[in-house]
VEXDREN-2710 file (C-alpha; in Angstrom, 1 decimal):
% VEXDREN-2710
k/r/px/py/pz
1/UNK/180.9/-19.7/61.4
2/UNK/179.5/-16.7/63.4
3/UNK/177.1/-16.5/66.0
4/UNK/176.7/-13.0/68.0
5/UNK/175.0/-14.2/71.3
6/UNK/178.4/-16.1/71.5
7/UNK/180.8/-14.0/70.2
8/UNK/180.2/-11.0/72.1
9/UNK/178.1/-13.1/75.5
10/UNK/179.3/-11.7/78.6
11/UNK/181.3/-13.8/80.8
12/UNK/178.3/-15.8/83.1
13/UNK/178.0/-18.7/85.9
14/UNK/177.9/-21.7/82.5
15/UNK/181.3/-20.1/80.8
16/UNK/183.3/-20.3/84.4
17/UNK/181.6/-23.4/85.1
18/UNK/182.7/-24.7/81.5
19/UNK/186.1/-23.9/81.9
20/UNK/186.6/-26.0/85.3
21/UNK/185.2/-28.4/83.8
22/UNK/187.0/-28.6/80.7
23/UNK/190.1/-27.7/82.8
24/UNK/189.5/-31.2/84.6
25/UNK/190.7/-33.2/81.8
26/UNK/194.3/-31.6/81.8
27/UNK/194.4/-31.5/85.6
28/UNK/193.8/-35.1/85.9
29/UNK/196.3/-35.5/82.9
30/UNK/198.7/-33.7/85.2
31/UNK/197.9/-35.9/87.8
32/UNK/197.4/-39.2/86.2
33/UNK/200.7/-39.0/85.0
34/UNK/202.5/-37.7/88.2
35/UNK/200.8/-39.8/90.5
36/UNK/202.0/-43.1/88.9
37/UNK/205.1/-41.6/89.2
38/UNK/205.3/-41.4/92.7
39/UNK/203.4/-44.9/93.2
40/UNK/205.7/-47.0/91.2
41/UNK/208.3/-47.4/94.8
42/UNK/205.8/-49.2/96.3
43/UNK/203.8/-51.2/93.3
44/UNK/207.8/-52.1/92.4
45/UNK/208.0/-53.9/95.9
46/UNK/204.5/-55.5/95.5
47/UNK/204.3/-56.5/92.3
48/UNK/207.8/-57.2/91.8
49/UNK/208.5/-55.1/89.0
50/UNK/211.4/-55.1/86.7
51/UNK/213.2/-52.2/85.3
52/UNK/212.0/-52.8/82.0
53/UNK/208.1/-53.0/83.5
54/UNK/208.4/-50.0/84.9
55/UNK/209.9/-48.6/81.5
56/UNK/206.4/-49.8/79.7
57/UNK/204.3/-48.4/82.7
58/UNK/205.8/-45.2/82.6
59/UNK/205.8/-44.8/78.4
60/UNK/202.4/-46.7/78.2
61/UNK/200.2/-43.4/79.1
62/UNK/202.2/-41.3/76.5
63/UNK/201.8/-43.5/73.8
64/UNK/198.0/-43.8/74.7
65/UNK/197.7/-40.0/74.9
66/UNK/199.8/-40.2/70.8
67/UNK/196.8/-42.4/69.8
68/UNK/193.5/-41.0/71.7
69/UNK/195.2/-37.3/70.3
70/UNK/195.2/-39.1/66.9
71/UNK/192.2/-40.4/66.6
72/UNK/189.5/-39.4/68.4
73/UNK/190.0/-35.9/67.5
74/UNK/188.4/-37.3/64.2
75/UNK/185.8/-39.3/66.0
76/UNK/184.8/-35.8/68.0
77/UNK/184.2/-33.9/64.9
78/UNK/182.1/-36.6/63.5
79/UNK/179.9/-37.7/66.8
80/UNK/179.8/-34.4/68.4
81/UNK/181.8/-32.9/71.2
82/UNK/179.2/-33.5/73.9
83/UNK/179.0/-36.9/73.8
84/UNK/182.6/-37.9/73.9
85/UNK/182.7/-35.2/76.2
86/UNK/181.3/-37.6/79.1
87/UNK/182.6/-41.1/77.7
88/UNK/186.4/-40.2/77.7
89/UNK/185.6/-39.0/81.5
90/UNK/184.0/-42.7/82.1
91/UNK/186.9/-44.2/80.5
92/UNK/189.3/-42.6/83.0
93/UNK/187.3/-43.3/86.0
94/UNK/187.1/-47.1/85.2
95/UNK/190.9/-47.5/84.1
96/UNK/191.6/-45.7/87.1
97/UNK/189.1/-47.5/89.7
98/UNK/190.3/-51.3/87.9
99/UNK/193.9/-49.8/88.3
100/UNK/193.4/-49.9/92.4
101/UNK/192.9/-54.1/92.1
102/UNK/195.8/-54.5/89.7
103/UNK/198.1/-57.9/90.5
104/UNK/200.4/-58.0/87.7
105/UNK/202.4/-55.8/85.5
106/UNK/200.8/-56.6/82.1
107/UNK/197.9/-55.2/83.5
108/UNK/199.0/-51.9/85.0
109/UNK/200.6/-51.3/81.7
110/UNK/197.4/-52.0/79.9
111/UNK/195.4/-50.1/82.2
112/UNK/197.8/-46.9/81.8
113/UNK/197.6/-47.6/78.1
114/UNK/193.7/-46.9/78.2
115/UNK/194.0/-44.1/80.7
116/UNK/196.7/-42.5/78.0
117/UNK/194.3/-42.9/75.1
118/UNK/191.3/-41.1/77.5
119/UNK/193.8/-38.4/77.9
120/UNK/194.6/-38.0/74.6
121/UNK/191.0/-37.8/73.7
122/UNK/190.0/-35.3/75.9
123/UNK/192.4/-32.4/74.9
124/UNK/190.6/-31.8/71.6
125/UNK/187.3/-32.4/72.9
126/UNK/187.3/-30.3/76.0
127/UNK/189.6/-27.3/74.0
128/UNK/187.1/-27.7/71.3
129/UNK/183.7/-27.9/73.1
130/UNK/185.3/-24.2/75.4
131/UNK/186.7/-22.5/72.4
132/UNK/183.1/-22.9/70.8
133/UNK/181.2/-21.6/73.5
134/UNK/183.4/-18.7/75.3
135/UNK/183.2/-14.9/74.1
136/UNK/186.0/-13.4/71.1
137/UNK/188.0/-11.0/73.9
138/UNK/188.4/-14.1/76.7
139/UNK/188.8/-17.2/74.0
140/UNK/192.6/-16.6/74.6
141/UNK/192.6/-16.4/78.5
142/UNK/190.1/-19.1/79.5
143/UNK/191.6/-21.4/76.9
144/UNK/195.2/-20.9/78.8
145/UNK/193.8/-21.7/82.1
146/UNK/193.1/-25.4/80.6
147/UNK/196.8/-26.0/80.3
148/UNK/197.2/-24.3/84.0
149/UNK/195.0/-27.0/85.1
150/UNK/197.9/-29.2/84.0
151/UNK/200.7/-28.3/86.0
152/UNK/198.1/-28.1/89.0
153/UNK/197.4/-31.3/88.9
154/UNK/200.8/-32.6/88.7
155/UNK/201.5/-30.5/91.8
156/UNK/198.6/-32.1/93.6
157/UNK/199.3/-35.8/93.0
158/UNK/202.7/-34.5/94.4
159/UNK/201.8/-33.6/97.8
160/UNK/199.0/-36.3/97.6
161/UNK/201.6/-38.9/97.2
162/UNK/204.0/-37.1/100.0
163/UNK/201.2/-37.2/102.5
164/UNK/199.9/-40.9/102.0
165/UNK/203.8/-42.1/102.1
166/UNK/204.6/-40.6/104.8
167/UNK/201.4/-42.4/106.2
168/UNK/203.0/-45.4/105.0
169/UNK/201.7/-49.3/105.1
170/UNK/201.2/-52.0/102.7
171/UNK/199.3/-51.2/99.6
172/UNK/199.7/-47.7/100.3
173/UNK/200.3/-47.1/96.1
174/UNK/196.8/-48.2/95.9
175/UNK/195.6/-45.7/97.7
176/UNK/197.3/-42.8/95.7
177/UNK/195.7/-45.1/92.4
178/UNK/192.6/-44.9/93.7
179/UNK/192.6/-41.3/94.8
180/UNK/192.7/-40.5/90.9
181/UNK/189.8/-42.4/90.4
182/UNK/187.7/-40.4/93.0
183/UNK/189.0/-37.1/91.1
184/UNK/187.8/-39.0/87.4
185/UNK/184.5/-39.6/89.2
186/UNK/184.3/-35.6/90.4
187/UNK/184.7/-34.3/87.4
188/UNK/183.1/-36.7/85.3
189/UNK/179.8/-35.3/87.7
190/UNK/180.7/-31.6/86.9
191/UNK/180.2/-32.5/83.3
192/UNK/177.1/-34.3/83.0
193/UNK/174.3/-32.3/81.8
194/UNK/176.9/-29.7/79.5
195/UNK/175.2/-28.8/76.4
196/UNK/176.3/-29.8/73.0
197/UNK/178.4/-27.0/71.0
198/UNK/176.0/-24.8/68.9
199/UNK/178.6/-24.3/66.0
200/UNK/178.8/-28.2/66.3
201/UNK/175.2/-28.6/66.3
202/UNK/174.4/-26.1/63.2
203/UNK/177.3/-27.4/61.0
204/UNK/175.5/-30.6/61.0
205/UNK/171.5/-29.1/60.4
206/UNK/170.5/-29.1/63.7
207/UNK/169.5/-25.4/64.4
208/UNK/166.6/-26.3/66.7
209/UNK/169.0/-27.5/69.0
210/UNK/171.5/-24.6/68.4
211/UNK/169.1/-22.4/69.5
212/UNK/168.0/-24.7/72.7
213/UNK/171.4/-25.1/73.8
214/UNK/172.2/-21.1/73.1
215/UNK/168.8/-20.1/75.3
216/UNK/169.6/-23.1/78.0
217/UNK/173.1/-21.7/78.8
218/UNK/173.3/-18.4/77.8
219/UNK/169.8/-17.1/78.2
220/UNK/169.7/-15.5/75.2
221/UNK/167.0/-16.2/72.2
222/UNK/168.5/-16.9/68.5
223/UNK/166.8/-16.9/65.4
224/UNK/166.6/-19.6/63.0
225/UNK/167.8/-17.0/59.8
226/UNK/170.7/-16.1/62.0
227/UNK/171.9/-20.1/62.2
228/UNK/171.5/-20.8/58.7
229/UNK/173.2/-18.0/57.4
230/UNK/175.9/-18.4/59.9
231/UNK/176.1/-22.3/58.0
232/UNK/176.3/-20.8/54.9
233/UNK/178.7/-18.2/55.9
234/UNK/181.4/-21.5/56.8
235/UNK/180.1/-24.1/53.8
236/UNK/180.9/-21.0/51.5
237/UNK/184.1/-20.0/53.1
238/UNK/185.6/-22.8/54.7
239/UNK/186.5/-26.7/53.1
240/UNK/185.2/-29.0/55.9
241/UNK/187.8/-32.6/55.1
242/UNK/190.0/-33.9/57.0
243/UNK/192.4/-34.4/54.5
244/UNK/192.7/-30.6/54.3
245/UNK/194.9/-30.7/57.3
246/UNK/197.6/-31.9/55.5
247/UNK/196.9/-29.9/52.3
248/UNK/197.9/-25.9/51.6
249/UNK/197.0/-23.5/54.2
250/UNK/195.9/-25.7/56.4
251/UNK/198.9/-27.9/56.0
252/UNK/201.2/-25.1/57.1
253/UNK/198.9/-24.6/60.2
254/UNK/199.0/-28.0/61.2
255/UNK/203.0/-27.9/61.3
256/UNK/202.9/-24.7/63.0
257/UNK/200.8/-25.8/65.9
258/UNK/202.2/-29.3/66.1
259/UNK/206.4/-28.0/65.9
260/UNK/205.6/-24.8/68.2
261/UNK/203.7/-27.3/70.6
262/UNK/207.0/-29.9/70.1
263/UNK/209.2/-27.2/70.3
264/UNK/207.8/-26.1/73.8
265/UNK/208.1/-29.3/75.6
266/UNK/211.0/-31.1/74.2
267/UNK/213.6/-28.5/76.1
268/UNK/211.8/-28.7/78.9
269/UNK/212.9/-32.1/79.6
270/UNK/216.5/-30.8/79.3
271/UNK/215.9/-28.2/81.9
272/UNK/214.4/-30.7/84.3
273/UNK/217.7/-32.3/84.5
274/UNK/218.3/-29.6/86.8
275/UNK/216.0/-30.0/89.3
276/UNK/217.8/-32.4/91.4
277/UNK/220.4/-30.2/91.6
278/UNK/218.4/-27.4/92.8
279/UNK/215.7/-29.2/95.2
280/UNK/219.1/-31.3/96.2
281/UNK/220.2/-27.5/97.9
282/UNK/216.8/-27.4/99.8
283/UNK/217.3/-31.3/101.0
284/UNK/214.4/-32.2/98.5
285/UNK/215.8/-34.0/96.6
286/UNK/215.5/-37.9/98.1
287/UNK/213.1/-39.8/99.7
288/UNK/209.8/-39.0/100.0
289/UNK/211.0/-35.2/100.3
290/UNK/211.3/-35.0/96.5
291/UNK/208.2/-35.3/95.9
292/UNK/207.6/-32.0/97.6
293/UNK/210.1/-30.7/95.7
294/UNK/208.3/-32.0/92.3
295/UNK/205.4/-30.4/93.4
296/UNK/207.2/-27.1/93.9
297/UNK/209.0/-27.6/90.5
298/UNK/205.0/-27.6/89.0
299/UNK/204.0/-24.2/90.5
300/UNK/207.0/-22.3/89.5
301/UNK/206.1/-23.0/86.1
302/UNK/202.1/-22.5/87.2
303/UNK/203.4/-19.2/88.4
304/UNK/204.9/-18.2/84.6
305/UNK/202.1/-19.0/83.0
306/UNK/199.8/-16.5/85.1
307/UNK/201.4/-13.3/83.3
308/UNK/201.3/-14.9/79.3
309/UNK/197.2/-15.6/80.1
310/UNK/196.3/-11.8/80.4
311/UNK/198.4/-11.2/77.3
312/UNK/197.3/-13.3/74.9
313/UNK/194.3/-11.3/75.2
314/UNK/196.1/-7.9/75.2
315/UNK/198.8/-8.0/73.2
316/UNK/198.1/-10.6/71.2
317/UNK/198.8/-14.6/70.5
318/UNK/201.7/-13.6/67.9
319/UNK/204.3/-11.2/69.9
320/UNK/203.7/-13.6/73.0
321/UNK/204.6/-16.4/71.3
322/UNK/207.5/-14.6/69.1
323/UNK/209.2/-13.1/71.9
324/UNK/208.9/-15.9/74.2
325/UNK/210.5/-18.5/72.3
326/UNK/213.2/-16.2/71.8
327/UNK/213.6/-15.3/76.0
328/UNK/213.0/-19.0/76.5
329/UNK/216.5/-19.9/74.1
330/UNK/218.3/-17.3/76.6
331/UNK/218.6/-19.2/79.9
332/UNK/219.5/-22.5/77.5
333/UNK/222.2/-21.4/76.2
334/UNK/223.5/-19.6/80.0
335/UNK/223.2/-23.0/80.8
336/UNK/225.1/-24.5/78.4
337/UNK/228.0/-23.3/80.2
338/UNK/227.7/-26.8/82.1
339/UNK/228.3/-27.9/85.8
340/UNK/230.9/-24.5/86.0
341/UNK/228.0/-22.4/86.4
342/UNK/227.2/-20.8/89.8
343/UNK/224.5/-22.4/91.7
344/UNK/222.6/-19.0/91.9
345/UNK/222.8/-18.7/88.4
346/UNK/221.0/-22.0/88.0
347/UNK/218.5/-21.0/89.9
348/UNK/217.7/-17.9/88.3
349/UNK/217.7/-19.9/84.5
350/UNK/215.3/-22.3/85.9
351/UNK/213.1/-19.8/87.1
352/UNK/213.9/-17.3/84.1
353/UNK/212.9/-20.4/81.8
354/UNK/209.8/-20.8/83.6
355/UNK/208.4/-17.6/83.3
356/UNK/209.2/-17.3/79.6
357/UNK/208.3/-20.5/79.0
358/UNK/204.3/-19.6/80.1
359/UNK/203.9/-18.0/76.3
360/UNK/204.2/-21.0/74.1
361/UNK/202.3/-23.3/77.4
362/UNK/199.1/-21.5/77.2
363/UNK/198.7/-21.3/73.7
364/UNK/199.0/-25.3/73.3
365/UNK/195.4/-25.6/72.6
366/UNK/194.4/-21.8/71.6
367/UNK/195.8/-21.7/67.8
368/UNK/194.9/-25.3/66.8
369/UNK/191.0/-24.3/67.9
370/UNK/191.7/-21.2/66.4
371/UNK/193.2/-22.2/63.4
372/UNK/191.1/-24.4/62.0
373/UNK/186.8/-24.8/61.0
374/UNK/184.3/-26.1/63.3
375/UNK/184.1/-29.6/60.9
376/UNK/188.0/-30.5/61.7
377/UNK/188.6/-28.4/64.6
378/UNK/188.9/-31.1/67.0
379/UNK/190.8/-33.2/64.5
380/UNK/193.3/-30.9/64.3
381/UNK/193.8/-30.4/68.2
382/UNK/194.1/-34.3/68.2
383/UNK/196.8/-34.1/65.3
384/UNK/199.0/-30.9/67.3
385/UNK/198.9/-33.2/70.3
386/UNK/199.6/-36.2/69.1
387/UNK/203.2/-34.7/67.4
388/UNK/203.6/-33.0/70.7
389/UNK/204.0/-36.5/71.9
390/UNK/206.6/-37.3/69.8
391/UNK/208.7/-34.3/71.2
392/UNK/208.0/-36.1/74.6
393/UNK/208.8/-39.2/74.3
394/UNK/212.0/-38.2/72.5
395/UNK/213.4/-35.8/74.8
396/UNK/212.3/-38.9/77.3
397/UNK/214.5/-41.2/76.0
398/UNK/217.0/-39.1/74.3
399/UNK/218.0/-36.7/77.6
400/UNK/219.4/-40.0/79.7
401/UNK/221.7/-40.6/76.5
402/UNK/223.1/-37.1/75.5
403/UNK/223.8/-36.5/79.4
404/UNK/226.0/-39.6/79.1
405/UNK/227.4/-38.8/75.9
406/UNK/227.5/-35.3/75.7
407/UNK/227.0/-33.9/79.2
408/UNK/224.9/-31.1/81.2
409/UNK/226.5/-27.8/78.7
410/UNK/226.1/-29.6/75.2
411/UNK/222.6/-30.7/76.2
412/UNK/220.9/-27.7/76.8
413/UNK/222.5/-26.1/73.7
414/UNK/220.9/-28.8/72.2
415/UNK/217.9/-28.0/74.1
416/UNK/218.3/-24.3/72.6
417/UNK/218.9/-24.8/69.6
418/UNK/215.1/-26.8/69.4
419/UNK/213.9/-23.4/70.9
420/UNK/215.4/-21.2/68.8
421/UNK/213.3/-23.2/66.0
422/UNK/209.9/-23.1/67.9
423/UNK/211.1/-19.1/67.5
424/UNK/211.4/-19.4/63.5
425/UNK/208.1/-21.4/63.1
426/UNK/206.1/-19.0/65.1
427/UNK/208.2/-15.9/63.5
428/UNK/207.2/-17.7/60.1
429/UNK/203.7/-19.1/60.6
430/UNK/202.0/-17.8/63.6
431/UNK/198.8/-15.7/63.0
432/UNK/196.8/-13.1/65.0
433/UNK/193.7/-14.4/66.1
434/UNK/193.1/-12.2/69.3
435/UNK/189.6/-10.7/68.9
436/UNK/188.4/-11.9/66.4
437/UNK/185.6/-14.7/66.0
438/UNK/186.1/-18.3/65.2
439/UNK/184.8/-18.0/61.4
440/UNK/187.4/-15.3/60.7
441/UNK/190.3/-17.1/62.5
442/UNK/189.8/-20.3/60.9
443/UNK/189.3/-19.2/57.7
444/UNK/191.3/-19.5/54.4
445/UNK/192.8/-15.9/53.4
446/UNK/191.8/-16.3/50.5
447/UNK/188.1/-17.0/51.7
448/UNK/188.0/-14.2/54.4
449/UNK/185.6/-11.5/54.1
450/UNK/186.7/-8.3/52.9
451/UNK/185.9/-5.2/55.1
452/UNK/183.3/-3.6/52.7
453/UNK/179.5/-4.0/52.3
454/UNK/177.9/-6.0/55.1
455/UNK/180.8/-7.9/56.5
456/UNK/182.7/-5.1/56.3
457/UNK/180.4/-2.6/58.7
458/UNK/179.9/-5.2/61.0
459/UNK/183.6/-6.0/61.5
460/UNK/184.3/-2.4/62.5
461/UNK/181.2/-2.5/64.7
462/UNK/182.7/-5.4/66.7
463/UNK/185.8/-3.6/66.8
464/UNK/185.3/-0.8/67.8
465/UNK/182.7/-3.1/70.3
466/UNK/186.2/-4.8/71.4
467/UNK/188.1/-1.7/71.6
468/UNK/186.1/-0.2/73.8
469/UNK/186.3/-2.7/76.0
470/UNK/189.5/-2.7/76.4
471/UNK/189.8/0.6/77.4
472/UNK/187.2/0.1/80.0
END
């Protein structure tokens, strides 16, 4: 599905707002999951925590973030992105506030449970609700900065958590809780009043409000003939069940963005095995003075994803992601020469890793919006997060045993060896999308319209359109 006044909109005030405010799902994801982190010292001493309570605290978000990614992707296709656009937000800032008067474990971990599923929610929702509103030429870019927002936030609850221990006092992990309940409540306010997703709203019959939203946001006036046949351009082009996500095309699409997404973060956990080593050379690496160095950790990898967003809309989504799976595997397998490796050279594969790694990062949520029709888009962002998870939780539990078994060398073989197969998915199955609108990116090959007639004249006007742009 096709709508011009979206497809070719310049960038206004309601996109950059949009963004932020999509962005603020990640960014609390970020810091959500950081900031508990940090608290657990002093909610161990209160609360008298046991190892294995702080075990279910800290794996209790990720399996929630498995299921909301599982599951309400679905429910978001079905209900409308709007609407669960605000709820998931109201979730958060409730888990987070009740989180503040917690007494036992039980109920941290069942708190952190519900703030996982909110999480998990949110990624398809927000990703959806942006890539359906934002222009062809910066789909790639603004979609990027969500995962940004990710990374930012962990940095913040970070140095949040430095400053308020260092204040010290009893109860002082409530108070970084219940910071991340004022965030919920901030961006849950820059939210209200967002207007539902036109593609959303005409895939379901509702064309009136199409063109309300489109003239609300956008200022731009739509015609009825244009929204229905933009309808019938996806009902004729496009299958609109769930279960095609696991069938054909669509089937191979869902692998891709789910392995590439695994692929990506599953190493990562490998290379973080490192950062005690380096902060430890800056005296970061105890105490409260680690969490400075976390937060430092975040922003070199904030800092590689910075060049990867201009490409994705320059280059393209296929050679950035081709070539940096295939940098990424380099530092791996430098490192795989174990603890005999020179500290500078450490350093330098850290920071090489980082910066190669920003490819794959910000095109987490671009292909599976990309990829997939307006009636199962959000499903299948749910569906690429949710195996994303599993990559997580693995490399989570797995890392502690191979570093024991194994040790440092083996490990990040093992952690390039995973890489080099995010390489051969994307070498296999990634697609070029850059420039091109949603209904031609989403659509069966089979089902894609050929460059004659019509169709055909008005692809090489928006070309050429595009083209000229960027040469401008």
């Amino acid at each position: 599905m096709s709508i011009r006044a979206i497809d070719e909109a310049p960038l206004n005030k309601f996109h950059r707002k949009l963004t932020w405010a999509c962005a603020g799902g990640p960014f609390l994801d970020g810091y959500l999951l950081s900031i508990v982190g940090v608290s657990l010292v002093g909610m161990s001493n209160e609360l008298h925590l046991t190892t294995g309570d702080e075990s279910l605290i800290g794996a209790a978000a990720l399996i929630g973030i498995f299921v909301g990614g599982l599951f309400f992707g679905a429910v978001t296709d079905k209900v409308g992105r709007e609407a669960m656009y605000t709820i998931d937000l109201a979730v958060l800032v409730g888990a987070s506030a009740l989180s503040v008067f917690a007494t036992d474990a039980w109920q941290v971990v069942v708190l952190r449970f519900i703030l996982g599923i909110a999480i998990g929610a949110d990624y398809p929702i927000a990703t959806s609700l942006l890539a359906e509103w934002v222009p062809n030429k910066h789909r790639g870019r603004l979609l990027g900065i969500l995962i940004l927002a990710w990374y930012i936030g962990a940095a913040a609850a970070y140095a949040v958590g430095y400053v308020l221990a260092e204040i010290g006092g009893t109860g002082t992990w409530r108070w970084m809780i219940a910071s991340s309940a004022v965030l919920c409540a901030v961006i849950l306010l820059l939210r209200l009043g967002t207007p539902e997703s036109p593609l959303w709203l005409v895939n379901k019959g509702r064309t009136a409000d199409a063109q309300k939203a489109i003239e609300r946001a956008l200022n731009r006036t739509v015609s009825t003939k244009e929204l229905l046949a933009a309808a019938a351009t996806e009902q004729s082009l496009q299958q609109h069940r769930v279960r095609d996500l696991f069938q054909g095309t669509y089937l191979r699409r869902t692998l891709f963005c789910g392995l590439f997404y695994m692929c990506q973060i599953t190493p990562m956990f490998a290379l973080y095995t490192f950062g005690p080593t380096i902060l430890g050379s800056f005296g970061l690496s105890e105490g409260n003075a680690s969490n400075l160095g976390s937060a430092l950790i975040s922003v070199v990898f904030v800092l590689g994803c910075l060049p990867a967003l201009r490409m994705v809309d320059r280059i393209g989504r296929r050679p950035v992601i081709v070539w940096s799976f295939a940098l990424m595997a380099l530092p791996l397998i430098v490192l795989g020469g174990g603890s005999a490796i020179p500290f500078a050279v450490v350093v330098l594969c850290f920071c090489a890793y980082a910066l190669f790694s920003g490819g794959p990062t910000v095109l987490e949520w671009t292909y599976p919006n990309e990829l997939f029709p307006t009636s199962i888009r959000a499903t299948a962002g749910g569906v690429a997060t949710s195996i994303s998870r599993v990559g997580a939780a693995a490399g989570t539990y797995l890392l502690p045993i191979s570093l024991s078994k194994l040790g440092v060398g083996p490990t990040m073989l093992i952690g390039a060896g995973i890489t080099l197969v995010g390489w051969l998915v994307s070498v296999l199955w990634a697609e070029e999308t850059r420039g091109r609108t949603l209904a031609e990116t989403s659509a069966l090959p089979a089902t894609r319209p050929s460059a004659t007639g019509t169709e055909g004249r008005e692809r090489v006007r928006r070309d050429q359109y595009q083209d000229e742009y960027r040469g401008s």
